[in-house]
C-alpha positions in Angstrom: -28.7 -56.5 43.3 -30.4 -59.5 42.2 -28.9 -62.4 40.0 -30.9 -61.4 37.0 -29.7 -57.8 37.1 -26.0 -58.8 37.1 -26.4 -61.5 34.3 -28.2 -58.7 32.9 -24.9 -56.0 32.7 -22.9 -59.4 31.7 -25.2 -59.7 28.5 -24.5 -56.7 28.0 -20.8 -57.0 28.0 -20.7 -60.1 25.7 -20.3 -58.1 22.5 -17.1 -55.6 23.9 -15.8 -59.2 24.7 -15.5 -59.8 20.5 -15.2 -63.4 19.5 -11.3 -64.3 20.6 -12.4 -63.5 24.1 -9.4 -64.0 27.0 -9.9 -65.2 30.1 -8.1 -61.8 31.0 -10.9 -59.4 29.4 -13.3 -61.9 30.6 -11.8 -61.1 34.2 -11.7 -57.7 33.7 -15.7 -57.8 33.3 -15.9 -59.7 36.4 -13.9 -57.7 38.3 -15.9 -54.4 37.3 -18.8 -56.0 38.2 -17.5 -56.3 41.8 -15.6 -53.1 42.3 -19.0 -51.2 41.0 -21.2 -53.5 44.0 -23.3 -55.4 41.5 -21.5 -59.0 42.7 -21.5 -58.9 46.7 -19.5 -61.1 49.2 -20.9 -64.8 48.9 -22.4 -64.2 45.7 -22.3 -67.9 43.9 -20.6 -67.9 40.2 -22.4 -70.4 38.0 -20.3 -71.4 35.0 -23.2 -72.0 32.8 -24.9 -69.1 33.6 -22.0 -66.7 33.1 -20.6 -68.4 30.2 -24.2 -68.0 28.4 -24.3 -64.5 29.5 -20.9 -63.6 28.1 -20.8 -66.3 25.2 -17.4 -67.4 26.5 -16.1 -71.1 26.5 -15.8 -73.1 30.0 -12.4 -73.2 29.8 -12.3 -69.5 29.6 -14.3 -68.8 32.1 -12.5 -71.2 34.5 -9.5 -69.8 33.8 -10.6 -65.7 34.3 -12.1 -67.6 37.7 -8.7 -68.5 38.3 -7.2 -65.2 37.8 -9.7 -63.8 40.0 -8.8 -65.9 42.9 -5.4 -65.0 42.7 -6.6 -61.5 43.0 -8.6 -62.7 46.2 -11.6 -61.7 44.6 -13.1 -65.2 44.5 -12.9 -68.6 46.1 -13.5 -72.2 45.3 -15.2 -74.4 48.0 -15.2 -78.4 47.2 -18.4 -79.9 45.9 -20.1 -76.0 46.0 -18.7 -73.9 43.4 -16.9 -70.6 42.7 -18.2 -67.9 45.4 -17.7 -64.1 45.4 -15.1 -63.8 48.4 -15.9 -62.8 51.8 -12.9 -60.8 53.5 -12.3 -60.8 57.3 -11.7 -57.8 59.7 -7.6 -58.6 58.7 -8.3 -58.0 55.2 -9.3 -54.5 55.9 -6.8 -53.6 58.2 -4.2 -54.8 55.3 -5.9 -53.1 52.4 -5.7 -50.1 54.2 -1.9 -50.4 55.2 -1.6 -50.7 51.2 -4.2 -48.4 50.6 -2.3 -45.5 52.5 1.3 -46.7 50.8 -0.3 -46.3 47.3 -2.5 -43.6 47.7 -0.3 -41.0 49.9 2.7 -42.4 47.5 1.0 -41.4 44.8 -0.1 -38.0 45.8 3.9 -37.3 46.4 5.3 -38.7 43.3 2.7 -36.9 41.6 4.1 -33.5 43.3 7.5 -34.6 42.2 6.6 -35.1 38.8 4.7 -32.0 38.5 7.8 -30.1 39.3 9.2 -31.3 36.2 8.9 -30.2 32.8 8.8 -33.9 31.0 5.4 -34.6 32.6 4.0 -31.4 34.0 1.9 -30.9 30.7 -0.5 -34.5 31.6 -1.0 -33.3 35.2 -4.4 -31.1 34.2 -5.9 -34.1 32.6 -4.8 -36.0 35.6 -6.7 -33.5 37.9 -9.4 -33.4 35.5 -10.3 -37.2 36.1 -10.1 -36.4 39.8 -12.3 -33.6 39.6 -15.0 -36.3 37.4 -14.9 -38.5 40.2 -15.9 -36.2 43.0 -18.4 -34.5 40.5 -19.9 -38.1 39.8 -20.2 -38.9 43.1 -21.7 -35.4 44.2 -24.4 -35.8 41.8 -25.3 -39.2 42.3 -25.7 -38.3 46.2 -28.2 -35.3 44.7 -29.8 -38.2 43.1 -30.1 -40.8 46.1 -28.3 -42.9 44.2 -25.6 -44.7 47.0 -24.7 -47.5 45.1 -23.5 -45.3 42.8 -22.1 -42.9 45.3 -19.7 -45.8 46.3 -18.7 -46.8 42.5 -17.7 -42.6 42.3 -15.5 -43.1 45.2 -13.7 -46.1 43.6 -13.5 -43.7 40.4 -12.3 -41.1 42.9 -9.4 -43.3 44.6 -8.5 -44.8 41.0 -8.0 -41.3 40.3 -5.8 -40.3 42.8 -3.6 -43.0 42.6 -3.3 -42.2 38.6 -1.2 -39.1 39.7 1.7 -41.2 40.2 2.1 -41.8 36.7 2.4 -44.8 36.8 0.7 -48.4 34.9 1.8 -51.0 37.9 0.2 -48.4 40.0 -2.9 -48.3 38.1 -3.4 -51.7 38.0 -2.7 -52.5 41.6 -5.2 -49.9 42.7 -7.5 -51.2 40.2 -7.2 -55.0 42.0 -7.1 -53.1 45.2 -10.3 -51.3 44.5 -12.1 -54.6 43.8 -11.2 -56.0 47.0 -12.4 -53.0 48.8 -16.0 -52.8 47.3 -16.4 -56.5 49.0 -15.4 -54.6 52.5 -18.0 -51.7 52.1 -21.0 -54.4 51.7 -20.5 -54.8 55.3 -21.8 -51.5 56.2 -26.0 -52.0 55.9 -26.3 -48.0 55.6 -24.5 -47.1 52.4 -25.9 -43.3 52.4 -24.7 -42.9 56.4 -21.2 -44.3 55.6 -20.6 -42.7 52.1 -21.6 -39.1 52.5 -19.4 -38.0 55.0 -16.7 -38.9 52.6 -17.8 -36.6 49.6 -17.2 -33.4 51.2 -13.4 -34.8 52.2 -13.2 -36.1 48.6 -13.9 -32.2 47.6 -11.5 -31.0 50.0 -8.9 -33.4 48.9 -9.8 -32.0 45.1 -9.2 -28.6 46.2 -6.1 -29.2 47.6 -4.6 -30.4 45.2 -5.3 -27.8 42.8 -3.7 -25.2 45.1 -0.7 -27.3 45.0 -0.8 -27.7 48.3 0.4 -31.4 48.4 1.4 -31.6 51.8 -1.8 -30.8 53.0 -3.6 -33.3 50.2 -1.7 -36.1 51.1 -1.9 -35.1 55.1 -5.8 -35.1 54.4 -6.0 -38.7 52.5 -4.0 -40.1 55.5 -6.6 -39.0 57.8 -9.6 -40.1 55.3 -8.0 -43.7 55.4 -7.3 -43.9 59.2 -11.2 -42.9 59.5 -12.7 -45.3 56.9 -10.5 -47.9 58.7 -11.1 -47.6 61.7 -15.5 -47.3 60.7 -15.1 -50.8 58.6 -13.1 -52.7 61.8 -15.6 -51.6 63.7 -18.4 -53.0 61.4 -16.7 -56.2 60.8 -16.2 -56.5 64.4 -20.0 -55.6 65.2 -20.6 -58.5 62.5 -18.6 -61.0 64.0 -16.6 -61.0 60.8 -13.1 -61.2 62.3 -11.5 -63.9 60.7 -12.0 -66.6 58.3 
C-alpha cells in the first residue's frame, strides 16, 4: 500500500476522531491501520502528514506515537523520525508463546463459562462473531482479495480470544494482533501462506459448535505451532533474526 492510500483511510478517520481527539483514539486509528496491513514494517510516520490527515495537534500525535511504542508497534530513531517497527525472528517466537497462552486459554475459559448459567446466554453471539470472521475471510479468498484475507484472520483470532469473556483479554489480543500483522509482511506470498489457514479456521469453527472444546483448543495448538514454525522459517530465510 502506497503512502497516499494510507493518508487516504486516515482522512477518512478524522471525523470519527470528533474535535477533543485523545492521543488514545488517535492510537487506536493507528494501530487499525497496522493490524489491517495498510502500515508495513519500516513504514516512516511523518507528524505533519498524519496530523493534517487526522486534524489532530502535534502534541497529540506525539503522544498516541508514544503509546504505540510502548505497544512495540513503533520506534523512534535519532535525527530520522518515528518508523513502523520491524520485529525479529525472537519477536515471533514470543508472540506465539503468548499467542497460544491467550488463545487456547481462552477457548477453555470459554468452555467453563458456557457451562454456567450466568453467561451461557452471550455464548451464541460470541460464536456468531467467530463464524463472521471465517465467513469474511472465505469470501475475500473467493474474491482474491489476500490482504484482506489476512485482516479476516486477525478478525478471526480477535474472535476466539473474545470467548473468554473477558475486556483485559480483548485488549491484549487486540495489541497482540497489531504486532502480528508486522510479522506476516515477511512472507512475499500472502495467498500461499493464508489459505491453508481458512480451512483450519472452519474446522476450528465447527468445533466449537459441537462443543467439542477439547478438540478446538487441541486444533488451535496445532494451527499456532505451524504458523510458527512457517514465519521462523521466513525470518530466518530473510536474515531477520535479530535486531
Amino acid at each position: 500500500m502506497t503512502k497516499s492510500d494510507w493518508l487516504s483511510e486516515l482522512r477518512a478517520e478524522a471525523p470519527r476522531l470528533g474535535r477533543a481527539s485523545t492521543a488514545g483514539r488517535v492510537a487506536d486509528v493507528l494501530r487499525t491501520r497496522i493490524t489491517e496491513g495498510s502500515l508495513a514494517p519500516g513504514t516512516r510516520l511523518s507528524e505533519e502528514d498524519i496530523g493534517a490527515a487526522l486534524g489532530v495537534s502535534r502534541n497529540t500525535l506525539r503522544e498516541a506515537f508514544r503509546l504505540l511504542g510502548h505497544e512495540r508497534l513503533l520506534v523512534h530513531e535519532f535525527n530520522r523520525g518515528v518508523f513502523v517497527r520491524k520485529l525479529t525472528v525472537e519477536d515471533v517466537r514470543d508472540l506465539y508463546e503468548l499467542r497460544r497462552i491467550l488463545e487456547c486459554g481462552a477457548v477453555r475459559r470459554g468452555a467453563e463459562r458456557h457451562a454456567g448459567t450466568a453467561t451461557a446466554e452471550r455464548w451464541p453471539a460470541l460464536l456468531d462473531a467467530v463464524r463472521a470472521a471465517v465467513e469474511e475471510g472465505e469470501a475475500a479468498a473467493e474474491r482474491g482479495r489476500w490482504l484482506d484475507v489476512g485482516t479476516a484472520n486477525m478478525h478471526f483470532h480477535q474472535a476466539v480470544s473474545a470467548l473468554a469473556q473477558s475486556p483485559r483479554v480483548d485488549e491484549a489480543m487486540g495489541h497482540l494482533l497489531a504486532e502480528l500483522r508486522l510479522v506476516f509482511h515477511v512472507m512475499a506470498a500472502p495467498q500461499a501462506f493464508h489459505e491453508s489457514y481458512l480451512a483450519d479456521n472452519r474446522a476450528i469453527l465447527e468445533l466449537l459448535l459441537a462443543e467439542d472444546f477439547e478438540g478446538a483448543e487441541k486444533a488451535i495448538a496445532d494451527y499456532l505451532d505451524a504458523a510458527e514454525a512457517q514465519l521462523v522459517e521466513a525470518y530466518s530465510a530473510a536474515g531477520q533474526v535479530s535486531a
